[in-house]
C-alpha positions in Angstrom: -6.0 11.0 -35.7 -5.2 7.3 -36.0 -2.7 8.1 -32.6 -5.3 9.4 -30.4 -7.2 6.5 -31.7 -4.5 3.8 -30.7 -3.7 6.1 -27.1 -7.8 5.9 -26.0 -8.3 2.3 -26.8 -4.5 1.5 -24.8 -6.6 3.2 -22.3 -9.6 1.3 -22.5 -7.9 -2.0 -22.1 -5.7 -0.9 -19.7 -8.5 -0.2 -17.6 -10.9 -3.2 -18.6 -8.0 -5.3 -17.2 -7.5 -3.8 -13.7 -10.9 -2.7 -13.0 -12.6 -6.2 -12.2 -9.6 -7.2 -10.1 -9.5 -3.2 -8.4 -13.0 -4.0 -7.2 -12.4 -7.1 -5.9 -9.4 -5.5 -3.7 -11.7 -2.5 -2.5 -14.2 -5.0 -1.8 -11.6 -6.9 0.5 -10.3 -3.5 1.9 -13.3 -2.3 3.0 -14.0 -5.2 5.3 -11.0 -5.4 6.4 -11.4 -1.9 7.8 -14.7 -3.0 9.2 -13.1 -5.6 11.2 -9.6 -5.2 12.0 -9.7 -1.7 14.7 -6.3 -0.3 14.6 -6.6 0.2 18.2 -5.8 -3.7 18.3 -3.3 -3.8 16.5 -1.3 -1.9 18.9 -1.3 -4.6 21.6 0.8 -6.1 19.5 3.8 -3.9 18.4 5.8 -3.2 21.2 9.3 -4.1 22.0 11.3 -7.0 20.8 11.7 -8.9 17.0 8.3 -10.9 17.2 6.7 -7.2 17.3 8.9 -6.5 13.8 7.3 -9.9 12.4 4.0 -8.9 13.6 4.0 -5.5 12.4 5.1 -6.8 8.8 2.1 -9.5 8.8 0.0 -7.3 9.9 0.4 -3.9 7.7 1.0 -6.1 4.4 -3.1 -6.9 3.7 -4.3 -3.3 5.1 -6.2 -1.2 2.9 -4.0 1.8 3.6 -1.3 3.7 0.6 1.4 5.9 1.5 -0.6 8.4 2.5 -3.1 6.9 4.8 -0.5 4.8 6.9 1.0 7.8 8.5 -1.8 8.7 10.8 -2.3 5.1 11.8 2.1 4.9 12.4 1.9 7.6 14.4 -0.8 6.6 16.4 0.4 3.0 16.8 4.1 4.7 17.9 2.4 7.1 20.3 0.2 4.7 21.7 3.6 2.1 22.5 4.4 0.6 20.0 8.7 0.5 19.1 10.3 2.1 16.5 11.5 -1.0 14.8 7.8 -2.0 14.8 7.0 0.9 13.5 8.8 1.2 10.6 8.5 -2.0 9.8 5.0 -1.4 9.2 5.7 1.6 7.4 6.8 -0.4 4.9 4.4 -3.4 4.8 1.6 -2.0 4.9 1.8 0.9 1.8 4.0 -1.6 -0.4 1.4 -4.3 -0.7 -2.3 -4.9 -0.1 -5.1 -6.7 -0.5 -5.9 -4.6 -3.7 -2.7 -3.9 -5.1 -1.8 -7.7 -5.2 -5.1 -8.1 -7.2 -4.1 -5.5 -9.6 -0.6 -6.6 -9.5 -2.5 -10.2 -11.3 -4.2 -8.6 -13.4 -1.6 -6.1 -15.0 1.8 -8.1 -14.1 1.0 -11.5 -14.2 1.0 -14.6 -11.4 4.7 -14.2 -10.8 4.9 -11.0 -9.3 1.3 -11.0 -7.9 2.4 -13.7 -5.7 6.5 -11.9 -5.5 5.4 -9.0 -4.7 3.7 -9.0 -1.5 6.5 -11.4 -0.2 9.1 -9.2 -0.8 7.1 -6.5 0.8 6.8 -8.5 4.2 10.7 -9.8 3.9 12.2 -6.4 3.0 9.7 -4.6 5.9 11.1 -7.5 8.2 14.7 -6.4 7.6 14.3 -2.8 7.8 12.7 -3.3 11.2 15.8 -5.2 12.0 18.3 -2.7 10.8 16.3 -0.2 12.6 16.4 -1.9 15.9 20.5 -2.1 15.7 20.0 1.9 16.4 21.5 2.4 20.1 19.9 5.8 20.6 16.4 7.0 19.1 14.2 9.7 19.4 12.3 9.5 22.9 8.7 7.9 22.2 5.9 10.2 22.9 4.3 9.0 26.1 2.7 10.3 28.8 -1.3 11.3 29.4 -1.8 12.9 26.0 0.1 10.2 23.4 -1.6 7.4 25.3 -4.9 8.0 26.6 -8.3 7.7 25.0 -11.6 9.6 25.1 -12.3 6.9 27.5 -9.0 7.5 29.7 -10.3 9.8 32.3 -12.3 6.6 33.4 -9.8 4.8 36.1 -10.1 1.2 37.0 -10.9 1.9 40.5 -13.9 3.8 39.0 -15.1 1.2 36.5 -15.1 -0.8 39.6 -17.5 1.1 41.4 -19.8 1.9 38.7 -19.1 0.0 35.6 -21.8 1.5 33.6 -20.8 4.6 34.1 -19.7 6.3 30.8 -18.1 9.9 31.5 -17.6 11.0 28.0 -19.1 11.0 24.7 -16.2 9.1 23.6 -17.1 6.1 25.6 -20.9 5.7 24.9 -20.3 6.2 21.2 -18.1 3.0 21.9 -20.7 1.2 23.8 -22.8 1.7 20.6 -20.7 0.5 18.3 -20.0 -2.9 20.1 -23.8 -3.0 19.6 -23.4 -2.8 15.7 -25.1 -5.5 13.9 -22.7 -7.6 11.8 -24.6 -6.2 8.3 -24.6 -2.7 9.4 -20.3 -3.2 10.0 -20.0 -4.5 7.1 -22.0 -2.3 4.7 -20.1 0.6 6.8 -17.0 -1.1 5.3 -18.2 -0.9 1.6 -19.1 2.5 2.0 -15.3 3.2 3.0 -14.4 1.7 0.0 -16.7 3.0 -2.3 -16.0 7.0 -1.1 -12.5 7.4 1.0 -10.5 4.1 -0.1 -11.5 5.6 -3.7 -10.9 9.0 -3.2 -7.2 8.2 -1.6 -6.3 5.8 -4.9 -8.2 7.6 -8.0 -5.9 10.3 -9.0 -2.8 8.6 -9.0 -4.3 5.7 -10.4 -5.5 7.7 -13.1 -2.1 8.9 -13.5 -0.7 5.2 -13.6 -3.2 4.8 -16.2 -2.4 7.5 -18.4 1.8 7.2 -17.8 1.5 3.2 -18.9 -1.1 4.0 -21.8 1.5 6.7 -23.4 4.4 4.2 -22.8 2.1 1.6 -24.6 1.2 4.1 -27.2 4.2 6.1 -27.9 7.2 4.3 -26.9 9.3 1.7 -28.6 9.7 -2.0 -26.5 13.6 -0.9 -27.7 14.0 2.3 -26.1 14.8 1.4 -22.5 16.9 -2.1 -23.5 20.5 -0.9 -23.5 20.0 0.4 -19.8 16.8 -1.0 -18.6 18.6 -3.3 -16.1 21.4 -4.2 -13.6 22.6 -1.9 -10.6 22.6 1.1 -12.3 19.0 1.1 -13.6 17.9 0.2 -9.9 19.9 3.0 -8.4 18.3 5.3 -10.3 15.1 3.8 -9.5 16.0 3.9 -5.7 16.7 7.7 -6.4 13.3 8.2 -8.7 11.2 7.2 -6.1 12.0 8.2 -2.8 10.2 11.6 -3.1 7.1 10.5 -4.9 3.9 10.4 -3.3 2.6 7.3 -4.8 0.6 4.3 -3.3 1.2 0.4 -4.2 -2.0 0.1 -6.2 -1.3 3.2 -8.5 2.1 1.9 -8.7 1.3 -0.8 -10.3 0.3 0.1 -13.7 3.3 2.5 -14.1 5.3 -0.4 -13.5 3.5 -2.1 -16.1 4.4 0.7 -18.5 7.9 0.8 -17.1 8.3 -3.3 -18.0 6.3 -2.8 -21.9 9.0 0.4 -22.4 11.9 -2.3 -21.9 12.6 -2.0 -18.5 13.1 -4.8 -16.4 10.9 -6.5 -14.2 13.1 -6.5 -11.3 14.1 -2.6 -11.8 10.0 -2.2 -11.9 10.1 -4.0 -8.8 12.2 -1.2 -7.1 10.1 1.3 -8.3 7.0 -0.4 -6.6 8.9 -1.5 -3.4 10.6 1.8 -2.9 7.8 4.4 -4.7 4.9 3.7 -2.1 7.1 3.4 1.1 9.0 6.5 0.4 7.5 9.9 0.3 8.3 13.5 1.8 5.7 13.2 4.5 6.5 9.7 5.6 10.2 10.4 6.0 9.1 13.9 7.8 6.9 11.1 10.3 10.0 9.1 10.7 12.4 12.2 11.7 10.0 14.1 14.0 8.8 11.0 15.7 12.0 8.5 16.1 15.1 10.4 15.5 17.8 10.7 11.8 19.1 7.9 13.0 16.2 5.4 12.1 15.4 7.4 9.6 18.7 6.8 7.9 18.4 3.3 8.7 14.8 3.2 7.1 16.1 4.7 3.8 18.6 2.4 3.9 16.8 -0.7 4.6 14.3 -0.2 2.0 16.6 0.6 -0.7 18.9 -2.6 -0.1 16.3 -4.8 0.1 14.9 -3.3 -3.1 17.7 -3.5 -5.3 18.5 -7.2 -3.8 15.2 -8.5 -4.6 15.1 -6.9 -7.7 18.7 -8.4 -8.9 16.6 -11.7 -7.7 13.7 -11.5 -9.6 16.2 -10.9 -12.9 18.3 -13.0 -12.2 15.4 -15.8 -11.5 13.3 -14.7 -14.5 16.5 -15.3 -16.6 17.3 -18.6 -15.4 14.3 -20.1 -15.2 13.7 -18.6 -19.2 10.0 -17.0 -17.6 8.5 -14.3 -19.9 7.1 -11.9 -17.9 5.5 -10.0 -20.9 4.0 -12.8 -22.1 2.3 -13.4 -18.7 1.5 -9.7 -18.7 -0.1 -9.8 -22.2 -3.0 -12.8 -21.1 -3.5 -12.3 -18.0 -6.7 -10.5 -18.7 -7.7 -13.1 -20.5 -9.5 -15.1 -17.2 -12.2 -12.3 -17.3 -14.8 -11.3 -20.6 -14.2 -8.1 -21.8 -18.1 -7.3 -21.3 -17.4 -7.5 -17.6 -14.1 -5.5 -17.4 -15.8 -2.5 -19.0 -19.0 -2.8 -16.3 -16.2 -2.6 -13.8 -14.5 0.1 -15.2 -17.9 2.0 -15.5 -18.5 0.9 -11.7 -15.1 2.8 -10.7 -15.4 5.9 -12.8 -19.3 6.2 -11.5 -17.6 5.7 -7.9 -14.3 8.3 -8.9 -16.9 11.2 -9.6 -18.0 12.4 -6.0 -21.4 14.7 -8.0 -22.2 11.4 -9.2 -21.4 9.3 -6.8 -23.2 11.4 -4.0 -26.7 10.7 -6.0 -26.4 7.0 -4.7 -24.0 7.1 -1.7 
């Protein structure tokens, strides 16, 4: 009894500690999917290595996981955009965001809340480099029905002639929207927070939840010290996560649980670098649409850069004498716990769709 005691209120203050700062990131999300059309983006991706830059800046601070940045990669790769740019942003964008660096704070601590997404961008960087040293990839997918929009069967020559002219439905629902008042963009972005956004993140979030609360619960901080760190820990790491379906923000609390098990942080760090830019489907994307070679060269660039920054982060924690538990452990403390559980209440009212719907 006094066990399932100790496991629910571990749970409790697991979650009164990310919720606040989970908010805050959903919030940020959502208008950033207000604002930033992906259509844009694709300008910008095309051939050379300012694309590979680009694409790193660029999908870092998007509000999509692992599974929601497949759609957008194929569309940005369909509609021009190069492999190396791709794949670069196949890694930015579900290793980091704007809500997973929040959560990252309030469960990891300043160090790797601010490490993290810089080693996302850096290692994203160098796998679009790798990537771009393939001579031969898989032929892009051009041509009438990769690149056109609803709006394509409208010519220049025609715009010319009558520039109101709208031939689809396509185009006058784009007319509208250019029409959209800044409040009614913005609460549209909210409401993809508050329903999709949630939806994508709840159940493995609930599973980080749950994995870091038994760790906290039921494991000893001793158990994982004799091989909790080096090469050989981060290996297997590498080798952990490549199949899992996980996204950066439900990553982080089972890193959390890794690091309070004994673990290190900078094995934890390949688990959150590799985990959310690795997955069946995504490396199923990368085949079908660029060829095994990038793909090989995907895998690999993730998993160097992983292990290298991890052996950093060790070797700089250990240097420096910084106590990433101890960070870990007061974090929290910035926010009451009055206003964590409100939170908390907000994202479980949000979590249940019958609920939710009553409101939303």
């Amino acid at each position: 009894m006094n066990t399932v005691i100790l496991f629910l209120n571990n749970l409790l203050q697991l979650s009164v500690e990310a919720s606040p700062w989970l908010l805050l990131g959903l919030l940020i999300a959502g208008l950033m999917k207000a604002w930033v059309p992906t259509k844009i983006l694709s300008r910008h991706l095309g051939q050379g290595n300012k694309a590979i830059i680009k694409a790193a800046f660029i999908g870092a601070p998007l509000p999509l996981c692992s599974c929601g940045v497949i759609p957008v990669a194929t569309e940005l790769r369909r509609s021009g955009a190069s492999a190396p740019a791709t794949s670069a942003f196949l890694v930015a964008t579900p290793e980091t965001g704007v809500d997973s660096v929040s959560v990252s704070y309030a469960l990891l601590g300043p160090i790797l809340a601010v490490y993290r997404p810089i080693t996302a961008i850096l290692s994203a960087i160098f796998t679009g480099m790798l990537v771009a040293t393939s001579k031969t990839e898989k032929q892009q997918l051009t041509g009438p029905k990769a690149v056109s929009s609803c709006c394509a069967s409208t010519t220049a020559a025609e715009m010319k002639k009558s520039p109101v002219k709208s031939s689809t439905a396509c185009c006058s629902s784009k007319a509208v929207q250019k029409n959209t008042t800044f409040i009614n963009k913005t609460l549209s972005g909210i409401h993809y927070s508050a329903t999709q956004l949630i939806d994508d993140l709840v159940r493995w979030l609930l599973v980080g939840l749950l994995f870091a609360t038994v760790v906290r619960t039921f494991v000893p901080s001793s158990f994982l010290l004799s091989y909790g760190s080096g090469l050989d820990a981060m290996l297997v790491m590498i080798a952990l996560s490549i199949p899992m379906y996980i996204c950066a923000t439900a990553s982080t609390p089972v890193a959390a649980g890794f690091i309070m098990a004994g673990i290190s942080p900078g094995t934890a760090l390949v688990f959150m670098m590799a985990g959310p830019a690795t997955n069946i489907s995504t490396l199923g994307v990368i085949r079908n649409e660029m060829g095994n070679a990038v793909l090989i060269k995907y895998l690999l660039g993730i998993s160097i850069s992983a292990i290298s920054f991890g052996l950093l982060l060790d070797w700089g924690l250990k240097y420096f004498q910084i106590d990433i538990s101890q960070q870990m452990q007061h974090s929290h403390e910035l926010l009451p716990f009055w206003f964590g559980l409100t939170c908390t209440g907000v994202l479980a009212f949000l979590a249940i769709k019958p609920l939710r719907k009553l409101l939303i």
